[in-house]
Backbone as CSV, one residue per row, in Angstrom:
resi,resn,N_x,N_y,N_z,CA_x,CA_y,CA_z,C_x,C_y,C_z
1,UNK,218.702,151.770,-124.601,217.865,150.786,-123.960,216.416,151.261,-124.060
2,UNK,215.387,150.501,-124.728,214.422,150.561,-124.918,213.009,150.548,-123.408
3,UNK,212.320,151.214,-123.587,211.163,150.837,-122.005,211.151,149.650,-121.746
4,UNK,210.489,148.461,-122.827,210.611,146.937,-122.208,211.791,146.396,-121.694
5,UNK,212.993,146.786,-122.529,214.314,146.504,-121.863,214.715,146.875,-120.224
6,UNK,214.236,148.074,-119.928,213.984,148.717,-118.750,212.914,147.712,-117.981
7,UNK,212.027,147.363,-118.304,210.909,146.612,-117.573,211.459,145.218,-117.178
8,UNK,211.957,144.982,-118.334,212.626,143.398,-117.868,213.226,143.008,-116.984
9,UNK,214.102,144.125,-116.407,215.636,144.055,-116.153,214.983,145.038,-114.384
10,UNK,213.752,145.260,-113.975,213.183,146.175,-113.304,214.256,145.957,-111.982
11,UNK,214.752,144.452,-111.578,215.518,144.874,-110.361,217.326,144.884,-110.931
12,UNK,217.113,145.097,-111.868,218.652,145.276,-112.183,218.900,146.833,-111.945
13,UNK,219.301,147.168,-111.466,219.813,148.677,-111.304,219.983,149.706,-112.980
14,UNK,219.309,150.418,-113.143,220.124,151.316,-114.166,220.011,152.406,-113.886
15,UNK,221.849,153.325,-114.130,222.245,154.371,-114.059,222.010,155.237,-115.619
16,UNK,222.050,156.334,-115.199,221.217,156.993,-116.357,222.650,158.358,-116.063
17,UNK,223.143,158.553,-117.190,223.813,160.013,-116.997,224.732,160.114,-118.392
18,UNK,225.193,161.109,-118.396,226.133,161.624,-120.170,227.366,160.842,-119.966
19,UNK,227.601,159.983,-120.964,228.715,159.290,-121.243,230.154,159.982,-120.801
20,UNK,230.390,160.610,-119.821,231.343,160.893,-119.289,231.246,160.179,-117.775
21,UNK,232.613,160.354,-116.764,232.772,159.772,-115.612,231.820,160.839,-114.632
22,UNK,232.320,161.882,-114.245,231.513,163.169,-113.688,230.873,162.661,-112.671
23,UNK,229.863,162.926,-112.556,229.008,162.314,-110.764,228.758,161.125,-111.049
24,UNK,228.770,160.394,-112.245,227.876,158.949,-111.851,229.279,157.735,-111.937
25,UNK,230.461,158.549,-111.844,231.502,157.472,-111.566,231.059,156.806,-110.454
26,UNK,231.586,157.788,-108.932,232.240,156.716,-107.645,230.544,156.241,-108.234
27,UNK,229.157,156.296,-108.476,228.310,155.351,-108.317,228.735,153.868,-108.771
28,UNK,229.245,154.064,-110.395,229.591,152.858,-111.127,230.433,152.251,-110.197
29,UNK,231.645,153.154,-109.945,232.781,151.958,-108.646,232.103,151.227,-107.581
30,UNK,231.137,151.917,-106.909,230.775,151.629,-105.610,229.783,150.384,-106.041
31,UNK,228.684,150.377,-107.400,227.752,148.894,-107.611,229.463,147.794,-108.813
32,UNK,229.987,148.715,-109.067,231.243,147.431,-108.956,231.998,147.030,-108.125
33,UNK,231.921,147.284,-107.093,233.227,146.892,-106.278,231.983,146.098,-104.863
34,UNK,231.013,146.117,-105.308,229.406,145.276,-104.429,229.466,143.994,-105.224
35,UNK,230.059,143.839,-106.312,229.222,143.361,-107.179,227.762,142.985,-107.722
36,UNK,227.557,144.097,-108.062,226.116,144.634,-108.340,226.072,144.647,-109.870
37,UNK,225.336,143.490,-110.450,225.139,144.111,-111.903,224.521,145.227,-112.507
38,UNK,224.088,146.427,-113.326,224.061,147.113,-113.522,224.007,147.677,-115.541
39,UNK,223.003,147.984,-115.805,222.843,148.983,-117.121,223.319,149.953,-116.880
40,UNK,223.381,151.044,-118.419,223.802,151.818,-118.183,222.568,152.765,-119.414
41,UNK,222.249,154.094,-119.037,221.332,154.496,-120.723,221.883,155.871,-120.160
42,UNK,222.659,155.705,-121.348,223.671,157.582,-121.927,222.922,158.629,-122.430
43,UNK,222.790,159.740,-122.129,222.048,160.799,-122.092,222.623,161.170,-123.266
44,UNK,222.427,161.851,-124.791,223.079,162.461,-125.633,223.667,163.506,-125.363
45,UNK,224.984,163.878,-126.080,225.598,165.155,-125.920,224.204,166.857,-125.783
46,UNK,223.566,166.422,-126.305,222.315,167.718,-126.554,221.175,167.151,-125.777
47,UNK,221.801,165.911,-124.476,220.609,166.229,-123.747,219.124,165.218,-123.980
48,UNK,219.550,164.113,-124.939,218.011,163.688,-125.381,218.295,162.698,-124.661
49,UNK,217.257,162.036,-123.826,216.896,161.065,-123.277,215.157,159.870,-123.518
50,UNK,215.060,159.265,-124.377,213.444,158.677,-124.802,212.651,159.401,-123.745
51,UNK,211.653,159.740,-124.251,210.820,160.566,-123.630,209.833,159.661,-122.605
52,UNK,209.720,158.313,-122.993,208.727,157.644,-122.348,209.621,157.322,-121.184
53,UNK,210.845,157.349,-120.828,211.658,156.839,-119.493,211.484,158.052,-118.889
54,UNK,211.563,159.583,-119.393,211.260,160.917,-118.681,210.151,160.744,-117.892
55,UNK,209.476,160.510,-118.737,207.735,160.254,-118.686,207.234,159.693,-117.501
56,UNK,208.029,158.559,-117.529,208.123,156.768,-116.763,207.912,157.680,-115.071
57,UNK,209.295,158.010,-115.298,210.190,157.808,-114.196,210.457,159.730,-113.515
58,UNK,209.455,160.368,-114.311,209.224,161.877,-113.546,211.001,162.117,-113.929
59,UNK,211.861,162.099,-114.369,213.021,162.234,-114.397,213.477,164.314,-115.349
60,UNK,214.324,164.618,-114.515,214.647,166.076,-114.647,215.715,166.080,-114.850
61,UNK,216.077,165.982,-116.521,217.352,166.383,-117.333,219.059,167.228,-116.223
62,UNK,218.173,167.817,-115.566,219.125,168.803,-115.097,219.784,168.234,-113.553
63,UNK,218.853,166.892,-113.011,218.871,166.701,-112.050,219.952,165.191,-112.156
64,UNK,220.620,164.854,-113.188,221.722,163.778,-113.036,222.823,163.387,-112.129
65,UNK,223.023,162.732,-112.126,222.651,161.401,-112.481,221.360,160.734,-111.983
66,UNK,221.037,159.494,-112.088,219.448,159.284,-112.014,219.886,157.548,-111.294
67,UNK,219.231,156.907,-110.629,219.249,155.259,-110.592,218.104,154.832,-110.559
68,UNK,217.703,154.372,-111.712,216.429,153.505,-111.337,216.213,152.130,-110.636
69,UNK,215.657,151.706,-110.321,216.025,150.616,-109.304,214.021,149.892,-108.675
70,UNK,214.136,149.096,-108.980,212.621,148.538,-108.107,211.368,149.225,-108.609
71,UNK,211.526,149.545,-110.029,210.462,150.738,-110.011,210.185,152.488,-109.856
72,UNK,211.664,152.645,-109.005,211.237,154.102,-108.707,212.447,154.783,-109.334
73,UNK,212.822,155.663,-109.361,213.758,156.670,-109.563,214.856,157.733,-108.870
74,UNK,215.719,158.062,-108.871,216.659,158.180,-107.380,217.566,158.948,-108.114
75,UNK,217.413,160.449,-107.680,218.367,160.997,-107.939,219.927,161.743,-106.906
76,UNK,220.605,162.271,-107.297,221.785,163.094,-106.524,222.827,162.134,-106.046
77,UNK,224.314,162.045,-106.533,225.168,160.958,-106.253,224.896,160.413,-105.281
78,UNK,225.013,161.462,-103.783,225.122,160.803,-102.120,223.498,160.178,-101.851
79,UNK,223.001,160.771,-102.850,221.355,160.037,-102.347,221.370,158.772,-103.056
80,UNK,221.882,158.762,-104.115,222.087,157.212,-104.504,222.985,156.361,-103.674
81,UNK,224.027,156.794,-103.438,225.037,156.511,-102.861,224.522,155.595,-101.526
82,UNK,223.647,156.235,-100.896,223.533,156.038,-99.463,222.091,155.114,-99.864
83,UNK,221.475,154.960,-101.209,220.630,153.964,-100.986,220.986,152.634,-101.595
84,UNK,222.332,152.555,-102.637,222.628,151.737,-102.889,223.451,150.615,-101.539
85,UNK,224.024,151.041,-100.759,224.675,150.971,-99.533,223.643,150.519,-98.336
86,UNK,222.432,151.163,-98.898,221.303,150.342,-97.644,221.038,149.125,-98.110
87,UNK,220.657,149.117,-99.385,219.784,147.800,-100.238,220.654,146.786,-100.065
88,UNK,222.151,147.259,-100.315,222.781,146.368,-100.601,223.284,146.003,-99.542
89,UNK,223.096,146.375,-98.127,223.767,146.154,-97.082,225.323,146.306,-97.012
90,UNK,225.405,147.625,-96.959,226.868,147.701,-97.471,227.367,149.199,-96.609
91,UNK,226.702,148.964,-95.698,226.784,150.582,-94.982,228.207,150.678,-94.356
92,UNK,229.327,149.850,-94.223,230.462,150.018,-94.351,231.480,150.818,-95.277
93,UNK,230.495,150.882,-96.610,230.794,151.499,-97.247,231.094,153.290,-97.008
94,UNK,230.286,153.410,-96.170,230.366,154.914,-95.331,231.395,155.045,-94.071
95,UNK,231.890,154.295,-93.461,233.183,154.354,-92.486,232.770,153.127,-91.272
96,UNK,233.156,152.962,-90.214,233.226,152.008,-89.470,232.395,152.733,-88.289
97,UNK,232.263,154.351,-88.058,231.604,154.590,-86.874,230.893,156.255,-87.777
98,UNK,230.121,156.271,-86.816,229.497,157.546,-87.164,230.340,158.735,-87.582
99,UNK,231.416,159.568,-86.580,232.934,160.330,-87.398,232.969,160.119,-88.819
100,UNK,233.417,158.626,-89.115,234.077,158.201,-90.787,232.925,158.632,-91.590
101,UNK,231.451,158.643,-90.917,230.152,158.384,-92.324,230.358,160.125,-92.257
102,UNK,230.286,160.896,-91.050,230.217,162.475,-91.737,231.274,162.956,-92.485
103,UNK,232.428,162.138,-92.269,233.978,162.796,-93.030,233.101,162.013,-94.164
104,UNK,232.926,161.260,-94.669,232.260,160.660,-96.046,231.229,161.502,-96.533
105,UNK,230.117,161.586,-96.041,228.989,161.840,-96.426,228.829,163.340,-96.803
């Protein structure tokens, strides 16, 4: 996915991580099961990511998975996790009372 492609699409969510499941699964389950549409831009096996989305978006190879979203950049599963779940109003998604969100969180 190209920068303008990225620009176009600015409130569409895109997840950024290496074509494996690994941390940015439960993300994918959790904006599928919202129904949340969603991109996806695969990191190469060696790590290359277009330099102008690095650039863009302050983004740190080492720090994956990534969600871009509204403009900004969002890294660490539960930190995505817990902002996809705000935006989306979906904080059920974390348990029914405070107990369920720390056994979750």
């Amino acid at each position: 996915m190209t920068q303008n492609m990225i620009d176009e699409v600015i409130n569409k969510p895109v997840l950024i991580y290496f074509k494996i499941r690994g941390h940015a699964q439960i993300i994918r389950e959790v904006l599928l099961e919202i129904g949340v549409e969603f991109d996806e831009i695969f990191v190469t096996d060696n790590g290359y990511l277009d330099p102008s989305i690095i650039e863009k978006y302050s983004i740190e190879i080492q720090k994956l998975p990534y969600l871009i979203h509204n403009g900004a950049a969002y890294h660490d599963t539960l930190s995505i996790l817990k902002y996809i779940s705000t935006i989306y109003d979906r904080l059920d998604l974390f348990g029914r009372n405070l107990d369920d969100y720390h056994k979750i969180a």
